[in-house]
N, C-alpha and C positions, 0 to 999 in steps of 0.2 A: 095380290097374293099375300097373304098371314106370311111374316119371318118365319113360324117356325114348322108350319108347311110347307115351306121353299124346298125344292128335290135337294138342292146343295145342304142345307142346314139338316133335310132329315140323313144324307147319303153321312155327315158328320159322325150323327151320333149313331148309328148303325156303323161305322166304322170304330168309336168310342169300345162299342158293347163287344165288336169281334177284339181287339186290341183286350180289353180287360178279362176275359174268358181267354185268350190266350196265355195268357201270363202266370195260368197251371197248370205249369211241368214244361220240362226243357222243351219236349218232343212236339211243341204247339207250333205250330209254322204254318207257312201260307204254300199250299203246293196249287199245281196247274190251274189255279179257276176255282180252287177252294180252300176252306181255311177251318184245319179241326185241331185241339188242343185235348190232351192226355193228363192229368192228373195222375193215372194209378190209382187213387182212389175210389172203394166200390158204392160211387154214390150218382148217381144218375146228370146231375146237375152238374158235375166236375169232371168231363167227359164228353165230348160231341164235335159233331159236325155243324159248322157256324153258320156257315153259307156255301152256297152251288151255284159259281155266278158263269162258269162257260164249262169245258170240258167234258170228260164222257160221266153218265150219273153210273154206268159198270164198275170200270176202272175205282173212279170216287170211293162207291160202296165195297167193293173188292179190299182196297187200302181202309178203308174204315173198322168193315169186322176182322181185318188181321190184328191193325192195330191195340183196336179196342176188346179181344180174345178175352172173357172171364171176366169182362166188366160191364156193367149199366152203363149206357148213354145212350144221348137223344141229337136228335139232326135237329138243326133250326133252319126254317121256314119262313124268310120276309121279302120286304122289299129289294132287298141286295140277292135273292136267289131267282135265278132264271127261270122264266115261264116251265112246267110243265114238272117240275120235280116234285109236285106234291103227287101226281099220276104215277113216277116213278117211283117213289115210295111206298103206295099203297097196291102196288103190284108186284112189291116183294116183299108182300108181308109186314107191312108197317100200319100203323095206326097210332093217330091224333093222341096223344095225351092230356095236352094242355093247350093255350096259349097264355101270351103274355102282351100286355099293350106298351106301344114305347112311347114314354109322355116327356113333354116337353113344356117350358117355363122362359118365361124372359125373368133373368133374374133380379131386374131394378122392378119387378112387379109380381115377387113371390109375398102370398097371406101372411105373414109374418105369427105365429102359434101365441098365444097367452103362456106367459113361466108356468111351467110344471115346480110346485112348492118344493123345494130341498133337492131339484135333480141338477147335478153338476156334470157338465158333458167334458170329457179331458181328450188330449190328444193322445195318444197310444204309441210309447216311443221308447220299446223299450222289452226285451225278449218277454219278462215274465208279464210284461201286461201284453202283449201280444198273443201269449196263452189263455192267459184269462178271457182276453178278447173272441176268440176262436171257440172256446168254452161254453162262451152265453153265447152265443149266435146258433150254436151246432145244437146246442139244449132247444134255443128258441124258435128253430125249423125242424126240432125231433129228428133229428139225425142219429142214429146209430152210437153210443158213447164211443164203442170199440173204435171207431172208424177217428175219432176226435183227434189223437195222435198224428194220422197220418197226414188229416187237413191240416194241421198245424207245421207239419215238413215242408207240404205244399204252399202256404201260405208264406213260412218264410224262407221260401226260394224263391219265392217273386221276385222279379228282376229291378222293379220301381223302386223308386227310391221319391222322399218329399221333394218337391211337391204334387211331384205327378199323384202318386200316391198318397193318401192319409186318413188313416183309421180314428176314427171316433168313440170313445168309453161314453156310457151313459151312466153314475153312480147315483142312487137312491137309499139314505139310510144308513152305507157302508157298505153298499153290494151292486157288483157289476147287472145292470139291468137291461141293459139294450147296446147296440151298434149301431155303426152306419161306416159310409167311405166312401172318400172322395175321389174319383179320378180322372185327372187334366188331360187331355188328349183328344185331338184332332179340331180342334179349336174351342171343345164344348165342356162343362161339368158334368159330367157321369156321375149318378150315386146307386151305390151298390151298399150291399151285404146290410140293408136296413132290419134289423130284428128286434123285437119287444120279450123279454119273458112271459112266458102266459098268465101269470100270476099279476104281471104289472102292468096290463096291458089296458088299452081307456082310459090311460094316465095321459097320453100327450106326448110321452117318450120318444117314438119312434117320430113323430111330428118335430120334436125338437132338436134329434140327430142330425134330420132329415135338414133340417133349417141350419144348420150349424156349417152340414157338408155343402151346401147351395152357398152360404157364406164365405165360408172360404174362396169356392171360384169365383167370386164376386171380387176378392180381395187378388186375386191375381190376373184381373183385367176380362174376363170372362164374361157373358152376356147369355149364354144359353145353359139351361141348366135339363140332362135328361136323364130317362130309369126306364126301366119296365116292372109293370107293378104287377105284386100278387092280388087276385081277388082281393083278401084282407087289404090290402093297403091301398088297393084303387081308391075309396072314400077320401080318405088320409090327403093322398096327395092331389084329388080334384077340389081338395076345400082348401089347398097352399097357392089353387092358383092354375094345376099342370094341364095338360089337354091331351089329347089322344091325336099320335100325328102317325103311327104308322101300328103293326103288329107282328108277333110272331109265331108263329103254330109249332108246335112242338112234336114231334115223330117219333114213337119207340119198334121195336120189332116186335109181335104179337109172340 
C-alpha cells in the first residue's frame, strides 16, 4: 500500500483539516461524534460542520442551525463521516455545493517550481502584515470587502502560534500578491489559505507559496505534506507532485 494512501496517514491529515478549520472562533470544539467551528463571519467557508463520525445526525443538525442562526455554512462530507449522512442531509433539505479533493505529497519528492522573476515570499509576523495578509487573500477569493474586518478578528484569534502556525507573503514589484500557510499538526504539513491575485495569476505565485509552506515542514522533520484543492489549483499542485487520496462533498441548505 502507497504511504500516503495508508488509512493512518490519510485519518492524519483529515484530522490536520478539522484542527485547522477549528481554529475560527472560540466556539469551535469537538461535541459527541462531531466537530463544527463558528467564525461569526457571514461567509460560508468560515462556518460549518466538519464531520459526523457517530451520534444522532437530529441532535447534530438541531445544535447546528441554532448555532449557526443568520449565518452561511456548509457540512463537510468525508472519509472521517459516518456511512449514511450524505442521505441525511439530502432529506432535510440540503444539496451538494461543492467538493474538494484532499491531496497528498511526500515531501523529500515535491516538483520543486522554476523562480518566479522579482517574487519574494516573506514570513508574516507582525499585526499590520497580517492585515495586509488577510486583504489579498479575501480580494483573491472575492469575498465580500465588508466582511474583510471581521476575517481579520478571526484570524487573529487564532489560538496557534509558530510553528504550528505560519503565514506566508508573496511580494511582486512592491505589492502584496499571493498567500499561502502552514499548518503542523497531527504529524503532517497542511497548507491552506493558498491565494494568487487575479491579475497575477500564471505567474507561478501560488506554486511558490505553495513550495515554500511544504518547505517549512520539511524543515521541522515532516514527511507528508496535504490540502484540498480548488478546481483552479487542482493543476498547480498535480504538477508539484500531490495525488488525490481521499475527498470532501460539501453540503448547503437549499
Amino acid at each position: 500500500m502507497d504511504e500516503l494512501t495508508h488509512p493512518k496517514v490519510i485519518a492524519q491529515q483529515l484530522a490536520n483539516a478539522r484542527e485547522f478549520w477549528l481554529g475560527y472562533g472560540a466556539e469551535g470544539r469537538r461535541r459527541s461524534g462531531h466537530f463544527m467551528y463558528r467564525s461569526g463571519v457571514a461567509d460560508a467557508q468560515l462556518n460549518g460542520v466538519v464531520s459526523l463520525a457517530g451520534g444522532s445526525f437530529k441532535n447534530a443538525l438541531q445544535e447546528a442551525e441554532s448555532v449557526f442562526s443568520g449565518l452561511p455554512w456548509l457540512w463537510w462530507v468525508g472519509p472521517d463521516s459516518r456511512p449514511g449522512v450524505v442521505g441525511d442531509l439530502e432529506s432535510h433539505q440540503f444539496s451538494e455545493v461543492g467538493s474538494m479533493p484532499v491531496m497528498a505529497v511526500r515531501l523529500d519528492r515535491v516538483r520543486r517550481p522554476s523562480p518566479t522573476a522579482g517574487l519574494e515570499v516573506r514570513v508574516v509576523d507582525d499585526p499590520a502584515g497580517l492585515a495586509d495578509w488577510v486583504r489579498c487573500w479575501t480580494w483573491a477569493f472575492g469575498i465580500d470587502t465588508d466582511l474583510t474586518a471581521k476575517i481579520l478578528t478571526a484570524e487573529a484569534a487564532r489560538p496557534e502560534s509558530s510553528p504550528r502556525l505560519i503565514r506566508f507573503a508573496g511580494w511582486l514589484d512592491g505589492r502584496l500578491v499571493g498567500t499561502a500557510a502552514l499548518y503542523s499538526s497531527q504529524g503532517v504539513a497542511g497548507v491552506y489559505v493558498v491565494s494568487t491575485l487575479k491579475e497575477r495569476r500564471g505567474q507561478g505565485i501560488g506554486t511558490q507559496l505553495t513550495a515554500a509552506a511544504l518547505q517549512a515542514g520539511r524543515e521541522q522533520g515532516l514527511s507528508i505534506g496535504t490540502l484540498q484543492a480548488s478546481s483552479l489549483g487542482l493543476p498547480v499542485y498535480e504538477r508539484m507532485g500531490f495525488t488525490e487520496v481521499a475527498r470532501y462533498r460539501l453540503f448547503a441548505k437549499a
